[in-house]
C-alpha positions as CSV (number, residue, x, y, z in Angstrom):
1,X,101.1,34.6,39.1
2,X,105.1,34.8,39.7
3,X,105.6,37.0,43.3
4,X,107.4,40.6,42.3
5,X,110.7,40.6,43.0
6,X,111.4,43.5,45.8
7,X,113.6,46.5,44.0
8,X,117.0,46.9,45.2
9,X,120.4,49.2,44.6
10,X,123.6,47.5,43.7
11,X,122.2,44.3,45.1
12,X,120.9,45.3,48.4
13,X,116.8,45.7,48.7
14,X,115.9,49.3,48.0
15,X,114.8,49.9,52.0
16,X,118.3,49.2,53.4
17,X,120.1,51.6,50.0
18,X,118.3,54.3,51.0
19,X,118.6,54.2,54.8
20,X,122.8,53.6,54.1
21,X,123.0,56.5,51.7
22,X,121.9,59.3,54.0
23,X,123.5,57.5,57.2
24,X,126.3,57.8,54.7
25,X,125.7,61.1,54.2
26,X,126.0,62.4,58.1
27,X,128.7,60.6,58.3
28,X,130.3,62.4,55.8
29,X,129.7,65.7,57.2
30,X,130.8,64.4,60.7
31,X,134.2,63.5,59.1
32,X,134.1,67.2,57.6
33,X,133.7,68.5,61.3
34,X,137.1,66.4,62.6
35,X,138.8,67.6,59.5
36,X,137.8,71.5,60.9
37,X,139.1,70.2,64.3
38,X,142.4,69.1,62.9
39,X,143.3,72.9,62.3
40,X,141.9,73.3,66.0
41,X,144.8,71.2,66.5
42,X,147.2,72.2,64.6
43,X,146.8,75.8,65.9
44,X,147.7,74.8,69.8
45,X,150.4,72.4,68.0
46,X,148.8,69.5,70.0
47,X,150.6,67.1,67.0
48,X,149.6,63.6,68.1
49,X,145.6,65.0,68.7
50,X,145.8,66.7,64.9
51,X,146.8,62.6,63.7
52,X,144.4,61.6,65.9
53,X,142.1,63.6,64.6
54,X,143.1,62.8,61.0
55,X,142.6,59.2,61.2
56,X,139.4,59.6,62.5
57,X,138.0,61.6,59.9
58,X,139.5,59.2,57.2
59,X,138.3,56.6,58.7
60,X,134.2,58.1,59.1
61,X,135.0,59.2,55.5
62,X,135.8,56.3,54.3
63,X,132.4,54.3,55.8
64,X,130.2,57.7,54.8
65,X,131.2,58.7,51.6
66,X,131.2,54.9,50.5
67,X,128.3,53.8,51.6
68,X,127.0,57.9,50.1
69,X,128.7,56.8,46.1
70,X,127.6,53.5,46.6
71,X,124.0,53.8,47.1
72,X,123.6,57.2,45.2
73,X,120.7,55.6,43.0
74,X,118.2,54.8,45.8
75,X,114.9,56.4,45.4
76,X,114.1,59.2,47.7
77,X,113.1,57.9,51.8
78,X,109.4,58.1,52.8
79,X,108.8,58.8,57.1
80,X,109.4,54.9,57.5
81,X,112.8,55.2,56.2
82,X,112.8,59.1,58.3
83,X,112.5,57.8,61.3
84,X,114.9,55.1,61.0
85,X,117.4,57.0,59.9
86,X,116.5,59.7,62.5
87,X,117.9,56.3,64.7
88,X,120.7,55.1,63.0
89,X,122.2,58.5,62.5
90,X,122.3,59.4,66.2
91,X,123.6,56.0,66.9
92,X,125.9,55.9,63.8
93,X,127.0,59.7,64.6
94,X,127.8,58.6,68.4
95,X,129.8,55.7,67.1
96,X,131.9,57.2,64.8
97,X,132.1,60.1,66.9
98,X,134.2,58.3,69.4
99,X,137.2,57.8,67.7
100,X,138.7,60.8,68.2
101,X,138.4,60.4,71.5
102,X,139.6,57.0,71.4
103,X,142.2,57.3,68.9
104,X,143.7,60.5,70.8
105,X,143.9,58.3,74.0
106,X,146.0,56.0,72.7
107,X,147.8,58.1,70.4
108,X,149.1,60.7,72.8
109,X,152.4,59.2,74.6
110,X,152.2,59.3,78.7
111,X,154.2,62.2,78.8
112,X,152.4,64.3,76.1
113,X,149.4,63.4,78.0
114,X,150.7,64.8,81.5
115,X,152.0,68.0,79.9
116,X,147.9,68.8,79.5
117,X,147.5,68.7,83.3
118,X,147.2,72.4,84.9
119,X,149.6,73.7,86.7
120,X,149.1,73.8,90.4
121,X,146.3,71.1,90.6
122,X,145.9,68.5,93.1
123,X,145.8,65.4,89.8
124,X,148.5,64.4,88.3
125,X,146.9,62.2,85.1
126,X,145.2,63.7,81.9
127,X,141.4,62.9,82.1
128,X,142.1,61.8,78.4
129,X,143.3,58.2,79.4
130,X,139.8,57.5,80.6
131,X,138.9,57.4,76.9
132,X,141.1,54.4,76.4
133,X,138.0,51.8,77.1
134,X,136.1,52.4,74.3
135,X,132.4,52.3,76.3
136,X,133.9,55.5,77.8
137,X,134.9,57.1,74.5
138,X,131.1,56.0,72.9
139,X,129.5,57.7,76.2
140,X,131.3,60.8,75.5
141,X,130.1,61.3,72.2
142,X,126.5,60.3,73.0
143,X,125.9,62.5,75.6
144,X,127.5,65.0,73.7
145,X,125.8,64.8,70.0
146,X,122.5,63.9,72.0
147,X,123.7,67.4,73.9
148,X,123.1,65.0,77.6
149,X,126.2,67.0,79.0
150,X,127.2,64.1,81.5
151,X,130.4,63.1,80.9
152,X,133.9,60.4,81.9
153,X,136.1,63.8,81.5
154,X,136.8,63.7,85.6
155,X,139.0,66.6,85.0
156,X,138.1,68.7,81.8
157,X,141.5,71.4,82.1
158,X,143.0,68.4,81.6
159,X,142.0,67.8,78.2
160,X,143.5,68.5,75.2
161,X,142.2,71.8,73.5
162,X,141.1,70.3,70.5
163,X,139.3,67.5,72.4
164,X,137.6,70.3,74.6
165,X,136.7,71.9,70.9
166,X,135.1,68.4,70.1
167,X,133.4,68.1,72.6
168,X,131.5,71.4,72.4
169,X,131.4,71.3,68.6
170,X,129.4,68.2,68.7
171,X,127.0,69.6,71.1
172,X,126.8,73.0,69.2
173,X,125.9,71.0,66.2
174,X,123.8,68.2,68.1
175,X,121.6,71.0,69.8
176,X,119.8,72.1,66.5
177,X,120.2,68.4,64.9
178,X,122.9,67.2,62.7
179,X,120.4,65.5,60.9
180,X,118.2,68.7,60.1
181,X,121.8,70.3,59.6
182,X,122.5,67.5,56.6
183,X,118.9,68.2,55.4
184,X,119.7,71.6,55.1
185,X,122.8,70.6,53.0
186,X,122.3,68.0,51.0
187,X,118.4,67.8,50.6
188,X,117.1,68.1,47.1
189,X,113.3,69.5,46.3
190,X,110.9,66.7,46.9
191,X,113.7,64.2,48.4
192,X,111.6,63.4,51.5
193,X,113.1,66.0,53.5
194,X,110.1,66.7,55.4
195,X,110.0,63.1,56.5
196,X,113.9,63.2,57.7
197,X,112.8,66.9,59.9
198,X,109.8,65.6,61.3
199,X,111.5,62.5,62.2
200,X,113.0,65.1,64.6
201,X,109.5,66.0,66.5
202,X,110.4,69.8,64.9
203,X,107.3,70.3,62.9
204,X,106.6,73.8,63.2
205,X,108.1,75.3,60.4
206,X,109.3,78.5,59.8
207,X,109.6,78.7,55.4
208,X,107.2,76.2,53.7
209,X,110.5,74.8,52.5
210,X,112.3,72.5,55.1
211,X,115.5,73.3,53.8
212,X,114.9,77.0,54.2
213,X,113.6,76.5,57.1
214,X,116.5,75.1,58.8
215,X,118.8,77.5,57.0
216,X,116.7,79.8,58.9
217,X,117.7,78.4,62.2
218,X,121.4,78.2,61.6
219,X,121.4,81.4,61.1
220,X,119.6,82.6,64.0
221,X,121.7,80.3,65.9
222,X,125.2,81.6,64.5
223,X,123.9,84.4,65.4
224,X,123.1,84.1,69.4
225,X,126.3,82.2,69.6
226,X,128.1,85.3,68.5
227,X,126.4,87.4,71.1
228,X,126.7,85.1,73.6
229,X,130.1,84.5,73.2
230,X,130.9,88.4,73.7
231,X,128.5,89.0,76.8
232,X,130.4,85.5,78.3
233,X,133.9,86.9,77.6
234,X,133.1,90.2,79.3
235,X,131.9,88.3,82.6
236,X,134.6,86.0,83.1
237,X,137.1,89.0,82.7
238,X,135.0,91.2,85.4
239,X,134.8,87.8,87.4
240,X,137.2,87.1,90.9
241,X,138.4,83.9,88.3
242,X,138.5,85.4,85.3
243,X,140.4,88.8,85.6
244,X,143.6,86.8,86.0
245,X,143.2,84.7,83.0
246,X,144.7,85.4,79.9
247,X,142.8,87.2,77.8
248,X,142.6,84.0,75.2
249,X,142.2,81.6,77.9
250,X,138.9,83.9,79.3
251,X,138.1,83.9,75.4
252,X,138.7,80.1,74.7
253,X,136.2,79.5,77.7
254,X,133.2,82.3,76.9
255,X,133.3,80.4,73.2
256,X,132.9,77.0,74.7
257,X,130.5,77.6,77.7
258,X,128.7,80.0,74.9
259,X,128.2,76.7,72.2
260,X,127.2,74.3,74.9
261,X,125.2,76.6,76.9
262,X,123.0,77.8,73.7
263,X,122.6,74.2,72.4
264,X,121.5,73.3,76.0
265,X,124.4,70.6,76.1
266,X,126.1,71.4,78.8
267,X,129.4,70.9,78.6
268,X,132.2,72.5,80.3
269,X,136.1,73.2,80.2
270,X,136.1,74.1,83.6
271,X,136.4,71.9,86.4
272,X,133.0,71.6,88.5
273,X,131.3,73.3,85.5
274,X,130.3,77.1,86.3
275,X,130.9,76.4,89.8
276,X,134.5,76.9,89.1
277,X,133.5,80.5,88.6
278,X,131.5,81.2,91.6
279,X,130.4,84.1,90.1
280,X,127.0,85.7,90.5
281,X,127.5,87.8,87.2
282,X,128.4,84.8,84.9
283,X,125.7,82.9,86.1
284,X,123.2,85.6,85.3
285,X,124.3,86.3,81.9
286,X,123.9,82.3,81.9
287,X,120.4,82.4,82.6
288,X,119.4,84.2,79.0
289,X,121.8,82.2,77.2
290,X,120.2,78.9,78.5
291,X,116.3,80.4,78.3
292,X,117.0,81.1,74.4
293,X,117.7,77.5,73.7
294,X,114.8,76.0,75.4
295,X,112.2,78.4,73.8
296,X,111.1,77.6,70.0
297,X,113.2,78.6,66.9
298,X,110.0,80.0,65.1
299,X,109.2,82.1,67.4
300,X,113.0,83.5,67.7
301,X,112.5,83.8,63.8
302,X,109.2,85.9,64.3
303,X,110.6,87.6,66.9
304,X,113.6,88.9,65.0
305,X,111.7,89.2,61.7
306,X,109.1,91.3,63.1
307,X,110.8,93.4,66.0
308,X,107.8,92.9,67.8
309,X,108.5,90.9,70.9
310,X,105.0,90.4,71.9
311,X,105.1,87.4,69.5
312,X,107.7,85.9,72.2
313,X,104.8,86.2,75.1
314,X,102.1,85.3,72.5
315,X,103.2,81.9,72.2
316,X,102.1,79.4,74.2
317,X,104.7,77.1,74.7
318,X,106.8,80.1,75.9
319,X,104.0,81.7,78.4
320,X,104.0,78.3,80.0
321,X,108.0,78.2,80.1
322,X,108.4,81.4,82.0
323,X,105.3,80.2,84.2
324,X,107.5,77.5,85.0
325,X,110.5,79.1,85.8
326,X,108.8,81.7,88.3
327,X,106.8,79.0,89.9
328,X,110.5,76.4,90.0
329,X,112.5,78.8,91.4
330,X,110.2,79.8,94.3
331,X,109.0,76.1,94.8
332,X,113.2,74.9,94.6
333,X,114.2,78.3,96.8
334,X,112.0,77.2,99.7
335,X,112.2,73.6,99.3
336,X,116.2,74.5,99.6
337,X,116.3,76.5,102.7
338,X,113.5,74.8,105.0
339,X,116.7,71.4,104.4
340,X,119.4,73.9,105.5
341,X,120.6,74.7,108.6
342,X,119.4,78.2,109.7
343,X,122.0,80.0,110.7
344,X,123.3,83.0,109.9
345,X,127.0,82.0,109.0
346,X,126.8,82.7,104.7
347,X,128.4,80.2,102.6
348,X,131.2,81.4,100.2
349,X,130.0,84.3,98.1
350,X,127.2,84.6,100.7
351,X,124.3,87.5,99.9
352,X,127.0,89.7,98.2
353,X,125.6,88.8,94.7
354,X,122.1,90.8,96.3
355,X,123.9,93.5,97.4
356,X,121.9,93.9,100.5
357,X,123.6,91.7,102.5
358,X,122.3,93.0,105.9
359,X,118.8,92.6,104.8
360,X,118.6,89.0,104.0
361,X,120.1,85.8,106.0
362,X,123.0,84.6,103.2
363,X,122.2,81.4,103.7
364,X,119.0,82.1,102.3
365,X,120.2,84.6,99.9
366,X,122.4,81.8,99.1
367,X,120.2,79.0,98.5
368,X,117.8,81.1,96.2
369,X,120.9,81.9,93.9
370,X,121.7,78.4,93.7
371,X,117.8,77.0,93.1
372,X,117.0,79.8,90.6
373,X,120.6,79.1,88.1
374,X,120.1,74.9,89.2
375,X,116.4,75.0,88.3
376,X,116.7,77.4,84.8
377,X,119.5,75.0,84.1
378,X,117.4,71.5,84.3
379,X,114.1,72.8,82.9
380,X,116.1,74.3,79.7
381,X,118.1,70.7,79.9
382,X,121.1,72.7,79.7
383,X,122.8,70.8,82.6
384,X,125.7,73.7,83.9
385,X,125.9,73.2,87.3
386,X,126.6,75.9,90.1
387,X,125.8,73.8,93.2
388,X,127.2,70.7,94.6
389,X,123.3,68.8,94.2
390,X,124.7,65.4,95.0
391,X,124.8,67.2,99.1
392,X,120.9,68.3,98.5
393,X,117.5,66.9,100.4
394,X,116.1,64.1,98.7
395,X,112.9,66.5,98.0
396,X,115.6,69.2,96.2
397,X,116.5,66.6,94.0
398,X,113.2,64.9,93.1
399,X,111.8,68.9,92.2
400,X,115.0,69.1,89.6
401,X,114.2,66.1,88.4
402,X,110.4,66.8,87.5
403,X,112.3,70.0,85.5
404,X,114.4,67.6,83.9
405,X,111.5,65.2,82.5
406,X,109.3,68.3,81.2
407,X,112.0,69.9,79.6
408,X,111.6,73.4,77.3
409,X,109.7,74.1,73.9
410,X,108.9,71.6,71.3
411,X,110.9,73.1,68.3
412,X,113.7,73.7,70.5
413,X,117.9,72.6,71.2
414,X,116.1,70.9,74.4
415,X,114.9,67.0,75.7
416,X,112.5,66.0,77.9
417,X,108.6,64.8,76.8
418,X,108.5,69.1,76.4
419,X,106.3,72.0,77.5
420,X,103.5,71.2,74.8
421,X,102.9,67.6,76.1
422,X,102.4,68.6,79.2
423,X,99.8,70.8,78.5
424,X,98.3,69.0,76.0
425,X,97.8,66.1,78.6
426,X,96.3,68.4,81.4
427,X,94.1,70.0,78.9
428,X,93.3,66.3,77.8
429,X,92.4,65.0,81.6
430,X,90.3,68.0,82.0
431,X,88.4,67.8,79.1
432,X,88.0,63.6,79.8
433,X,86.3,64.9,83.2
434,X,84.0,67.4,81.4
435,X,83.0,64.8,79.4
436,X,81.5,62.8,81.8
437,X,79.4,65.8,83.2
438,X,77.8,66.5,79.5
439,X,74.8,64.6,77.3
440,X,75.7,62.1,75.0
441,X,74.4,64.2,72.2
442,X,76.4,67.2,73.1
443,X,79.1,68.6,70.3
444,X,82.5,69.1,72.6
445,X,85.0,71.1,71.3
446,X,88.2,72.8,73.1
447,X,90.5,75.6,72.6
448,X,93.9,75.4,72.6
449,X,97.2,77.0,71.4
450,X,95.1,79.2,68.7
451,X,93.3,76.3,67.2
452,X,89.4,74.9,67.8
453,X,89.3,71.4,68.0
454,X,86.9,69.0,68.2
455,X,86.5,65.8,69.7
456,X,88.2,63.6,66.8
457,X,91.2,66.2,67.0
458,X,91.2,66.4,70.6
459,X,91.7,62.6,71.4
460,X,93.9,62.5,68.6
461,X,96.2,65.3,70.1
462,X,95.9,63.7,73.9
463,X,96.4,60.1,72.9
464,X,99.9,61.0,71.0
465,X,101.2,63.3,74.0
466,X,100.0,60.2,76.3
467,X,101.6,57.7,74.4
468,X,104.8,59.1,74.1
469,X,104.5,60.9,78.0
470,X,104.1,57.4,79.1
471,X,106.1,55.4,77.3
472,X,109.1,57.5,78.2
473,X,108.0,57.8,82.1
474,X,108.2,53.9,81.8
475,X,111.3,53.8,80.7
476,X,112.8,56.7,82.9
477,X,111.1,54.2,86.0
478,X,112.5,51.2,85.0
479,X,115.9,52.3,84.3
480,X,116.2,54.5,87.9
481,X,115.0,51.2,89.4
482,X,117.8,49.4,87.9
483,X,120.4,52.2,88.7
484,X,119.5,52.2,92.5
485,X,121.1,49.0,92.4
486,X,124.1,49.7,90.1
487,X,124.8,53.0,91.4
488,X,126.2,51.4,94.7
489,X,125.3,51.9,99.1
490,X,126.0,55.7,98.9
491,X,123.2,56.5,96.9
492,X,119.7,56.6,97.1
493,X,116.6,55.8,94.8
494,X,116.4,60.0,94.6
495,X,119.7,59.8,93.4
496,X,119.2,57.0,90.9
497,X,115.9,58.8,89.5
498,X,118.0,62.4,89.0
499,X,120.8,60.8,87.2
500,X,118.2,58.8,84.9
501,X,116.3,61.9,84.5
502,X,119.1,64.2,83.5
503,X,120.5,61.0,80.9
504,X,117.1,60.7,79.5
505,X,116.2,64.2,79.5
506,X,119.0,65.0,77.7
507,X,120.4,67.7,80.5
508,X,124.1,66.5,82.4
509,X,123.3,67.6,85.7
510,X,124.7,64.6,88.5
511,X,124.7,63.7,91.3
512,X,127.9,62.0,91.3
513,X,127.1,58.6,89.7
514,X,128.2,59.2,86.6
515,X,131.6,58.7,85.9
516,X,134.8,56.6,84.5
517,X,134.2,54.2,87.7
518,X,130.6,53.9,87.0
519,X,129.5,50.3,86.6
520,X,129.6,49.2,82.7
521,X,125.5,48.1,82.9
522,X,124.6,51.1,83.8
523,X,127.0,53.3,81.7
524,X,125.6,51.4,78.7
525,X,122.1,51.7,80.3
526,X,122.5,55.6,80.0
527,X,123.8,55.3,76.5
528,X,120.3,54.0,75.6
529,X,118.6,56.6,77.6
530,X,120.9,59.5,76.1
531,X,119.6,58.1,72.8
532,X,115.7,57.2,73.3
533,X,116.2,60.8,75.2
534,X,117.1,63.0,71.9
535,X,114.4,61.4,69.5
536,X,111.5,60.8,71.7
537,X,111.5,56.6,72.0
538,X,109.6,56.5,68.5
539,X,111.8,56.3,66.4
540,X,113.6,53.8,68.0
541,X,111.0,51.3,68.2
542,X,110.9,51.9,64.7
543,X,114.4,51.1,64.5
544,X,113.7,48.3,66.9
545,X,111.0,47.1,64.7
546,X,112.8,47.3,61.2
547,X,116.0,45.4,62.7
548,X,113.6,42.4,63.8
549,X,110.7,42.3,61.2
550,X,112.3,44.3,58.3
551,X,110.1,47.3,57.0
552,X,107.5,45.6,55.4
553,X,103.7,45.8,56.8
């Protein structure tokens, strides 16, 4: 018997048509996105970004929309092919994603780059010229459609506007998925969407339909942005900063801070981040704006759809989040001041923010303010930062950390191994030591999240949060082990292990490693962190897999 011959689409095997079609097809909506911020551009008549920008998009047109016409005949993807291109489209996203930043680098003559540099400010060069080695222009875009939040922008004022647009587009984008965003576009009826969402780890669906469902979301999320770009606005005007600004200038930054704060990216157009602010008020209109993104988008859609928000406190996932940030911010508060001097000089801002200054020590008042925005910030993997953490106790750092690594709500904008794991693996160790304390013949069953299961269920559940806990605990040890001897003699392990936590975890708080003078290894290092980060380390062995051994069995 003659072998079959394996099917394929215009002379390429079937597997690799279908994967390059819907690459193909993100990449054609990211070039759409650079065509929106050419208009960005053009409005702040930054000319040399707009042909920046231009070329760019042609260019991720030209690979996206070919490789979209050319394989246009390949049959629908199955989860293999999901979770591959779950891979390759964050990777090919990133890639392409860079050239903007790039191009605009090189583009923008010396003089044109220096006219970007604020006024009064003790730099003279555009932080833009850091994007002229290209590892620096790939990092960018990682850790922003990954929404990480670290960044090589040393200076971010010093950007061009349209670049500071890019930036926080792609994380706006990023923090719902702009792969569950293309599904929601371009998806057909039985096209092996499902296997393209789930690729995702968001499974809890809102609509039967997946394409409704994330319609759904967009919505919802259009909608917070909205909100939170008014309530933002109106702090930074009432702020010390802010009530000097021009009123587009407070606008241009509630919008920004508003799409990176939501999408739990991070990612700021303020030097420092929101410590530029120092403001008690923006920070707690921060704190909601940061909660909503870690907390699960079907529950925000029950929430809203029913008016009852008892549905919010119902769900699980969200009790134990709110646990979490009442038990953090006490644990980080203390940890905080019991590593600070005593005394009762108050640092800047002081217990003002309390408005009981005489009642409280404001260095304690102090520390609390900074531990409850710093904590809220890394367990939502947002990554705003209010506090200089690369001057905190080793044990300050190693608590945000352990934030960083849990992360928010499966189903949410957030990283991290998420809320349900974790309780899925304690319930799992507890119900292992049970176990051992019953007959052989007895019928074990557990209760969790709503559901009954039994054993079968149970060690199914615990074994997939334990594989995917560990294998991403291994790889968070092994890189912070490497780093501690990248990062250089004024850092320590602590150090190392935050920065690999916030890169992996998907967050952008530092410590002061990263950066343009970071060594190359470990820049590249994070770049696979950032990545294995936003899609849970599965589908990238996947990836791994198909790249050495095809996809066949």
């Amino acid at each position: 018997m003659a072998p079959s011959r394996r099917p394929t689409v215009a002379g390429w095997p079937a597997d690799v048509a279908i994967i390059a079609r819907d690459v193909g097809s993100l990449l054609a909506l990211e070039s759409a996105l650079m065509t929106v911020s050419v208009l960005v551009a053009l409005v702040f008549q930054e000319w040399y970004v707009a042909f920046a920008f231009f070329t760019a998009g042609g260019v991720t047109a030209a690979f996206g929309l070919g490789a979209r016409v050319a394989f246009e005949d390949a049959p629908d993807p199955r989860m293999k092919h999901g979770m591959i291109i779950a891979a390759a489209g964050w990777l090919m996203t990133a890639v392409f994603g860079s050239l903007p930043f790039l191009f605009t680098a090189y583009f923008l003559p010396p003089e044109v780059a220096a006219s970007y540099v604020p006024a009064g400010v003790d730099y003279a060069t555009s932080s833009i010229q850091y994007f002229r080695n290209p590892l620096h222009a790939l990092f960018e875009s990682m850790s922003g459609w990954t929404g990480s939040g670290l960044t090589m922008a040393v200076n971010e004022p010093s950007l061009p506007r349209a670049i500071q647009w890019w930036r926080s587009l792609i994380q706006w984008v990023g923090g719902v998925g702009v792969i569950v965003l293309t599904v929601s576009i371009l998806a057909r009826p039985g096209s092996g969407s499902y296997a393209l969402y789930r690729s995702e780890a968001r499974e809890e669906k809102i609509h039967p339909s997946v394409v409704s469902t994330v319609r759904t979301v967009w919505k919802i999320f259009v909608g917070y942005t909205l909100v939170s770009v008014t309530v933002l606005f109106v702090a930074i005007r009432l702020s010390d900063y802010g009530s000097s600004l021009p009123l587009w200038e407070a606008g241009w930054q509630a919008l920004n801070h508003a799409m990176t704060g939501l999408s739990t990216g991070g990612f700021s157009v303020t030097n420092n981040s929101i410590t530029t602010y120092d403001s008690p008020l923006i920070e707690f209109v921060l704190l909601p704006v940061m909660s909503l993104g870690a907390i699960a988008f079907p529950v925000h859609y029950v929430v809203l759809r029913d008016r009852d928000f008892s549905e919010l406190l119902g769900d699980l996932q969200t009790q134990w989040l709110l646990i979490a940030f009442i038990v953090g911010v006490v644990v980080l508060g203390i940890q905080n001041v019991v590593s600070i001097p005593f005394t009762t000089k108050a640092f800047e801002g002081g217990a003002n923010w309390l408005g009981i200054g005489s009642l409280i020590n404001p260095v304690v008042a102090d520390a609390f303010r900074d531990s409850t925005f710093q904590w809220i910030s890394a367990l939502s993997c947002t990554g705003f930062q209010s506090a200089p953490i690369g001057k905190w106790s080793a044990g300050g750092k190693l608590i945000l950390s352990g934030a960083m690594v849990i992360g928010g709500a499966a189903g949410s904008t957030v990283g991290g191994i998420k809320i349900i794991r974790a309780y899925t693996i304690s319930r799992g160790i507890a119900w292992q030591f049970r176990r051992v304390f019953l007959p052989a013949n007895t019928v074990v069953s557990i209760q969790m999240d709503g559901r009954r299961l039994d054993r079968t269920e149970m060690e199914r559940e615990f074994s997939e949060a334990a594989i995917v806990s560990l294998l991403w605990v291994i790889l968070l040890v092994v890189s912070s082990l490497l780093l501690v001897n990248l990062a250089g003699p004024n850092f320590t392990y602590a150090d190392a292990l935050f920065e690999v936590a916030s890169a992996q975890g998907n967050v952008g708080l530092s410590t002061g490693i990263t950066g343009p003078t970071m060594n190359p290894l470990a820049e590249g290092m994070f770049l696979l962190n950032m990545w294995v980060g936003r899609l849970e380390i599965i589908p990238i062995l996947v990836f791994a897999r198909a790249i050495l051994y095809g996809l066949e069995p």
